[in-house]
C-alpha positions as CSV (number, residue, x, y, z in Angstrom):
1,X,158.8,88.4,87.9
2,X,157.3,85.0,87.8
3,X,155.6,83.9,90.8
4,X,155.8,79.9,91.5
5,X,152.0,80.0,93.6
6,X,149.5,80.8,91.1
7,X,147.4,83.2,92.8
8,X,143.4,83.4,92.9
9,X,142.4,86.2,90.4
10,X,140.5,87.6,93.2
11,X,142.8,87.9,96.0
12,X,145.5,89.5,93.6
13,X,145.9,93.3,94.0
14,X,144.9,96.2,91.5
15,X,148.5,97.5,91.3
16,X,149.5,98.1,87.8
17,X,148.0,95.1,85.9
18,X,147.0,97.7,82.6
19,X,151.2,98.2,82.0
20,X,151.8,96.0,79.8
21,X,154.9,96.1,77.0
22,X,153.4,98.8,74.7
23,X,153.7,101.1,77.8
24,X,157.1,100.2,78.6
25,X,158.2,100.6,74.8
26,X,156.7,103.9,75.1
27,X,158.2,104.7,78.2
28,X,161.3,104.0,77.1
29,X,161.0,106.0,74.0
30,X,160.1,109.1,76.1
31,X,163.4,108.7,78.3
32,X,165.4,108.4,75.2
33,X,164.1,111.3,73.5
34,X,164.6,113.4,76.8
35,X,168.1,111.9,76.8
36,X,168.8,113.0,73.4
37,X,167.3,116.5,74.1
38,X,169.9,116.8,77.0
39,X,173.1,115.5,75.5
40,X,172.5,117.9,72.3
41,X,172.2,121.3,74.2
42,X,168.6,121.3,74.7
43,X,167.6,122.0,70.8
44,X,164.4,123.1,69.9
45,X,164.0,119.7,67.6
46,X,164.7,117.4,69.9
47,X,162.6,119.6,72.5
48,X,159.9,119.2,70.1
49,X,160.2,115.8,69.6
50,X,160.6,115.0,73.6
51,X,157.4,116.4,74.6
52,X,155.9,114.7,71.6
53,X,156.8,111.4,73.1
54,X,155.9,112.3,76.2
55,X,152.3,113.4,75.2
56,X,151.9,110.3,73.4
57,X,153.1,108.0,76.3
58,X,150.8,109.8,78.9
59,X,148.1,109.2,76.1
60,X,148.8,105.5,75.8
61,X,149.1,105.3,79.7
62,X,145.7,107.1,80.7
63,X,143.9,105.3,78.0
64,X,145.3,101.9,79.4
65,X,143.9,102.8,82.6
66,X,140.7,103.6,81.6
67,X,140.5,100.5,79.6
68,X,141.2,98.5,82.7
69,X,139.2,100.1,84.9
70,X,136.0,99.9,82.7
71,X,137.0,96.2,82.8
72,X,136.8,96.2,86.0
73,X,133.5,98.1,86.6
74,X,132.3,95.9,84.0
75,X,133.3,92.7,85.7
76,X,132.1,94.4,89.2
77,X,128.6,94.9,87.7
78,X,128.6,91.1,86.8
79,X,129.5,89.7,89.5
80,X,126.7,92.2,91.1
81,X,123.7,90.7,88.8
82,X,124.9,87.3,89.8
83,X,124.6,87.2,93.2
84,X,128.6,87.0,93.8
85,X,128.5,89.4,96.2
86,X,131.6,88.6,98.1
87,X,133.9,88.8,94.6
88,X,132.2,92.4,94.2
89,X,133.0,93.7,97.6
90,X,136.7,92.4,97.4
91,X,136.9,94.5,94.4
92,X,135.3,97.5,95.3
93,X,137.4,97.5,98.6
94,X,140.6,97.3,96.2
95,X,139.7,99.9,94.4
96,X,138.1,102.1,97.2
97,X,141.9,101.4,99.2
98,X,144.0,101.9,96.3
99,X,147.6,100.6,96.7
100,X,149.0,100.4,100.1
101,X,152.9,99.7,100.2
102,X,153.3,97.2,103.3
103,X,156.1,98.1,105.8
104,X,158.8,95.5,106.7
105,X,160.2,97.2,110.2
106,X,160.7,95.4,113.5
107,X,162.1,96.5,116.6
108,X,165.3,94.5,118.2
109,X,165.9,94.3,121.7
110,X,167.4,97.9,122.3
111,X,164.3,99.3,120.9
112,X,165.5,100.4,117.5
113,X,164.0,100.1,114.8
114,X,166.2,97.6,111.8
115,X,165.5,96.9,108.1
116,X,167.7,94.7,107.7
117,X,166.8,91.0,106.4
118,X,169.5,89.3,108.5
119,X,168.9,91.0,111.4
120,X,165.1,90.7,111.1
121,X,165.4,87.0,110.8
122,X,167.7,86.8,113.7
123,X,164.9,88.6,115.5
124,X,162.2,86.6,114.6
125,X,164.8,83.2,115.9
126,X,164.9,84.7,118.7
127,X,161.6,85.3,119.7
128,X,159.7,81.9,118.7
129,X,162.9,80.1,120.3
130,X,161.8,81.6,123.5
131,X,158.0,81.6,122.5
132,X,158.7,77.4,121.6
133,X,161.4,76.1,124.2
134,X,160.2,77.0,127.7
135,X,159.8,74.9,130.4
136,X,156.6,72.6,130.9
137,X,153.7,74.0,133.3
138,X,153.9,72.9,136.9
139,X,150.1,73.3,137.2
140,X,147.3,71.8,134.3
141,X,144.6,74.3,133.7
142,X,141.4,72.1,133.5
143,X,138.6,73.7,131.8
C-alpha cells in the first residue's frame, strides 16, 4: 500500500520489511499445494508434495529474516563506529520492543467502550467542541 508521506528510514518500524514477492510466491505455492492435498482425499503425493512446499517456504522465510537482520546489525554496528548514536539506539529499541499493534478504542459518554470509526470521530467532535467553544474568562491570570 503506497503511502503519500515518504517516511524517514529511521523512524519506520521493523515489521516485515524482509517479505518481499519471492515470499509471497512461495506462500502461495504452499497454500495451493495444501489445497490440492485436501480436495483430492488427502493422497500420499500430494501430502508429499505439500510439506515439501511448506519446508521450502519456511526455508526461504527464515533465511530472509536472517538476511535482514544481519543487515541490520550490520548497519547498527556502523552507525556505532560513527558516532550516530541516536540512529543506533532507535534501532536497537525497535528491535529490543519488537512489533507492538497500537489499539484504536475510546470510551463514549456511557462509559463503553466503541470501535467504531464514525462513532469515534463523533467522539472526538464532541470533545474539542467543548474543549474549543467555551466562554471567555471573567478573571486574567497575570503571571
Amino acid at each position: 500500500m503506497p503511502h503519500p508521506v515518504e517516511k524517514d528510514e529511521s523512524t519506520e518500524t521493523f515489521k516485515n520489511k524482509w517479505y518481499d514477492e519471492e515470499c509471497k510466491f512461495s506462500i502461495e505455492g504452499m497454500k495451493k499445494a495444501r489445497e490440492k492435498w485436501l480436495i483430492k482425499g488427502r493422497r500420499e503425493k500430494e501430502e508429499h508434495e505439500y510439506h515439501h512446499k511448506r519446508k521450502e517456504a519456511h526455508k526461504i522465510i527464515r533465511n530472509k529474516k536472517n538476511t535482514y537482520m544481519k543487515n541490520v546489525t550490520e548497519s547498527t554496528e556502523e552507525d556505532q563506529k560513527h558516532n550516530n548514536t541516536r540512529k543506533m539506539y532507535q534501532t536497537v529499541n525497535q528491535i529490543k520492543r519488537g512489533y507492538q499493534h497500537t489499539f484504536s478504542i475510546i470510551r463514549n459518554k456511557k462509559g463503553e467502550l466503541t470501535m467504531n470509526t464514525k462513532e469515534k470521530a463523533e467522539i472526538w467532535k464532541e470533545y474539542f467542541d467543548k474543549l474549543l467553544n467555551t466562554e471567555k474568562p471573567r478573571e486574567l491570570i497575570n503571571y
